[in-house]
N, C-alpha and C positions, 0 to 999 in steps of 0.2 A: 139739696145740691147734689149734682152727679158725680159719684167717684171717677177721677180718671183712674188708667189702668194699670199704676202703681200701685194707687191707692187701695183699690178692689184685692190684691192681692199678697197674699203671705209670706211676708218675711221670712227666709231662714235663713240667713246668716247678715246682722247689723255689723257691720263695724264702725264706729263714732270716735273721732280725735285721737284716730291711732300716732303715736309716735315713737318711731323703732331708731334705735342709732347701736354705733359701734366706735367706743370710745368716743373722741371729739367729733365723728363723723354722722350725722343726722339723714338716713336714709328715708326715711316715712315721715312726714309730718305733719300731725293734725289729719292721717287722711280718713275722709268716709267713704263707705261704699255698702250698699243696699244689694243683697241676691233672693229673688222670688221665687216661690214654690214650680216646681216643672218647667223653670227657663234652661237654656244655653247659654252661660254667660262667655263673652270671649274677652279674656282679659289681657291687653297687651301695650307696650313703652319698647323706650331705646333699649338695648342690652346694657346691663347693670345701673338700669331706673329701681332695681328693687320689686319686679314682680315675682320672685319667686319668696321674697324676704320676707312680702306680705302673704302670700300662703301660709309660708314655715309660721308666721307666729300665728296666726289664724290657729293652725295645728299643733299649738305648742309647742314647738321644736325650738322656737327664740324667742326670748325674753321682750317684753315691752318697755318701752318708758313711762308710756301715760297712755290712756285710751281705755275704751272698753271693744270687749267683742262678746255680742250674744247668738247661739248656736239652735234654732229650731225653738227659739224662744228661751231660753237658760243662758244665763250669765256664768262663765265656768267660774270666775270669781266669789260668784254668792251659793256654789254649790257644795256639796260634801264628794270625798271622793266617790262612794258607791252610786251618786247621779254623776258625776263626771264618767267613770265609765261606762255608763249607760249609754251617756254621748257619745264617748268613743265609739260605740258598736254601731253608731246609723252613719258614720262616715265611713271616706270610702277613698282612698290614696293611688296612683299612680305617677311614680318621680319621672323626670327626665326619660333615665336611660332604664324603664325598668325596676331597676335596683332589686331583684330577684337574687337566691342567695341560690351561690353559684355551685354550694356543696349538698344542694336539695334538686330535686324534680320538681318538676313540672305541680303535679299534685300536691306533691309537700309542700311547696310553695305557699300553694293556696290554702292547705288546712291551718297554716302556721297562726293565721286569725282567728282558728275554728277553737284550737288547742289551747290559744290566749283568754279567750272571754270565755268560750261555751264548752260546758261537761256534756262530751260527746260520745259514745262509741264509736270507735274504728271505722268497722261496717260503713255508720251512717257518714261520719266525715269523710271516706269511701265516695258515697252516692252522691253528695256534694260537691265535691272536688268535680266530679264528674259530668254533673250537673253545669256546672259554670265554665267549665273546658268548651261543654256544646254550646254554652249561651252565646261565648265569645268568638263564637265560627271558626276555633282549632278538631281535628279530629282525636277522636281517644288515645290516641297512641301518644300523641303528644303529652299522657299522664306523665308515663317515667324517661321521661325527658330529659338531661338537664339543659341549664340554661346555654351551653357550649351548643348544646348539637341542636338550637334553636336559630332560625334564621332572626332579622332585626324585626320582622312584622309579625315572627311566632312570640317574640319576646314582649310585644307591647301589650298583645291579647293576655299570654298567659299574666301577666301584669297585672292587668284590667281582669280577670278572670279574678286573681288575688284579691283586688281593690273592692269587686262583689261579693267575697265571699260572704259576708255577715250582713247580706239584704240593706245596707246602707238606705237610707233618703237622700242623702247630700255626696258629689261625688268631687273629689281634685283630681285634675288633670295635670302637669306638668311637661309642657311642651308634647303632647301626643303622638304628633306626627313629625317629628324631629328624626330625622334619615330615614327615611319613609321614601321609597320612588313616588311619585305622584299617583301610580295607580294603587298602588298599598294605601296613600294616606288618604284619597278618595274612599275606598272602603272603610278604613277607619271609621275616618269622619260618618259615615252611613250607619256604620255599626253606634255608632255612638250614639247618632239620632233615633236608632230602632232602639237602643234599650232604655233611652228616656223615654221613648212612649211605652214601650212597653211594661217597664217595672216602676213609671212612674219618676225619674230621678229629676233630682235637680243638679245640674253640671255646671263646675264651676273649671274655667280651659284656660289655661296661661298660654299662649301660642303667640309665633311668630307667624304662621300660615295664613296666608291671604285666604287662599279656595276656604279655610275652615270656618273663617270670619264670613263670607261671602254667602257660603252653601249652609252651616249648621249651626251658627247662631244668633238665636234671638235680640240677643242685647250685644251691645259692647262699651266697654269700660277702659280707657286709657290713662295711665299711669304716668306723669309728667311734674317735673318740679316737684317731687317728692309727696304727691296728693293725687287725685282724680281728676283729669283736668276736663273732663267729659262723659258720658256715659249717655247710652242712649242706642237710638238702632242705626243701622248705615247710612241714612240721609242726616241724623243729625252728626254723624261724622264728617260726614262732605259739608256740609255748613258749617264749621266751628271755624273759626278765625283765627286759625298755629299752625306757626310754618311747619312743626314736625307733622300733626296731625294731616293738615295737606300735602305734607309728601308722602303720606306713608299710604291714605288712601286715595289720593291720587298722581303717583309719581308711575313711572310706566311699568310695572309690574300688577300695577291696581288696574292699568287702563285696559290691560289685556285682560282680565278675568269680566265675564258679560256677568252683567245683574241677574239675577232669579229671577225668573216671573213666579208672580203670586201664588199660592194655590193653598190645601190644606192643612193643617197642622198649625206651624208655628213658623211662617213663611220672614225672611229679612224682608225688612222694608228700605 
């Protein structure tokens, strides 16, 4: 029997019958959701559906009720701390706004992960720092920075520069391109798709942004009635049968953005 192309491809991050709540308030429930090796996933719902909620406990930051989550194939449940942070080191975080500490540079920022996991020399966390400044298309001066004398689109990169530091597999995004002028988040968005190809990553995007959904990712996954009410690529978006789902991709903010044409890579369908 032929695999489809699910099937064919590698899980890293299961989540099964997640159930997150907040006192009497039941914000996740029962949800699943599937992320494949070297996709873009675009993850996105109404404003406070709870996609960031499922991130944070994804990432341990919130507590669950019930459910499992497994990471690159490990259950953090059935692990010991010294494989838990092992985990920690292939992932790879960018919040909202940043979240960059506003009493470090630019650099310091980024070693702050260096300094957590890995016994490093100076020097070389040095040439790292430096290293991921240039990945992220900031120039070197933007080392001793801080986050004050950083415009909004130096703040996301040096972020994301952060988010790289410890060569992750698996990367969070959190709203990306969230006050972003259009020509900033177009580049984002490019930047984002060059370093999935290039370092391999698998991205995982919470986003409001139609062009990000449209232009850079492969899958999308919608977040509704406190579960996944859909997932799949742009066409089975326009086919699913919800009022919210058909307004969101096709109410007139969708109908001005033209479809991709095909081509290489990991093109939307």
């Amino acid at each position: 029997m032929q695999q489809t192309r699910s099937e064919a491809r590698e899980v890293v991050l299961s989540v099964k019958d997640l159930t997150v709540g907040f006192g009497e308030k039941i914000v996740l429930d029962k949800l699943n959701l599937d992320i494949y090796r070297g996709e873009i996933l675009g993850f996105v719902g109404a404003s406070g559906a709870g996609k960031s909620v499922l991130m944070r406990t994804v990432l341990r930051l919130l507590p669950r009720r019930s459910g499992s989550i497994e990471i690159l194939g490990a259950d953090y449940d059935a692990v010991d701390e010294v494989q838990r942070i092992a985990l920690d080191t292939r992932l790879g975080v960018l919040f909202q706004h940043g979240a960059l500490f506003s009493a470090l540079t630019v650099k310091e920022n980024i070693q702050l992960p260096m300094r957590e996991y890995l016994d490093l020399p100076q020097w070389l966390m040095d040439e790292l720092a430096y290293l991921k400044i240039e990945l992220v298309g900031l120039k070197p001066d933007a080392a001793d920075k801080y986050p004050s004398e950083l415009s909004g689109g130096m703040i996301k990169r040096a972020a994301l520069a952060r988010a790289l530091a410890l060569d992750p597999d698996l990367v969070f995004l959190d709203e990306p391109t969230s006050g972003l002028d259009p020509i900033g988040a177009a580049e984002f968005d490019e930047l984002i798709a060059q370093l999935r190809d290039t370092l391999g990553l698998t991205v995982y995007m919470v986003t409001h942004d139609l062009d990000s959904l449209f232009s850079v990712c492969d899958r999308i996954a919608v977040l509704g009635q406190k579960r996944v009410l859909v997932e799949g690529t742009l066409d089975d978006m326009l086919a699913f049968d919800d009022p919210w789902v058909q307004s969101y991709f096709r109410g007139k903010r969708a109908r001005s953005i033209p479809r991709p044409e095909p081509s290489g890579g990991h093109p939307v369908k």
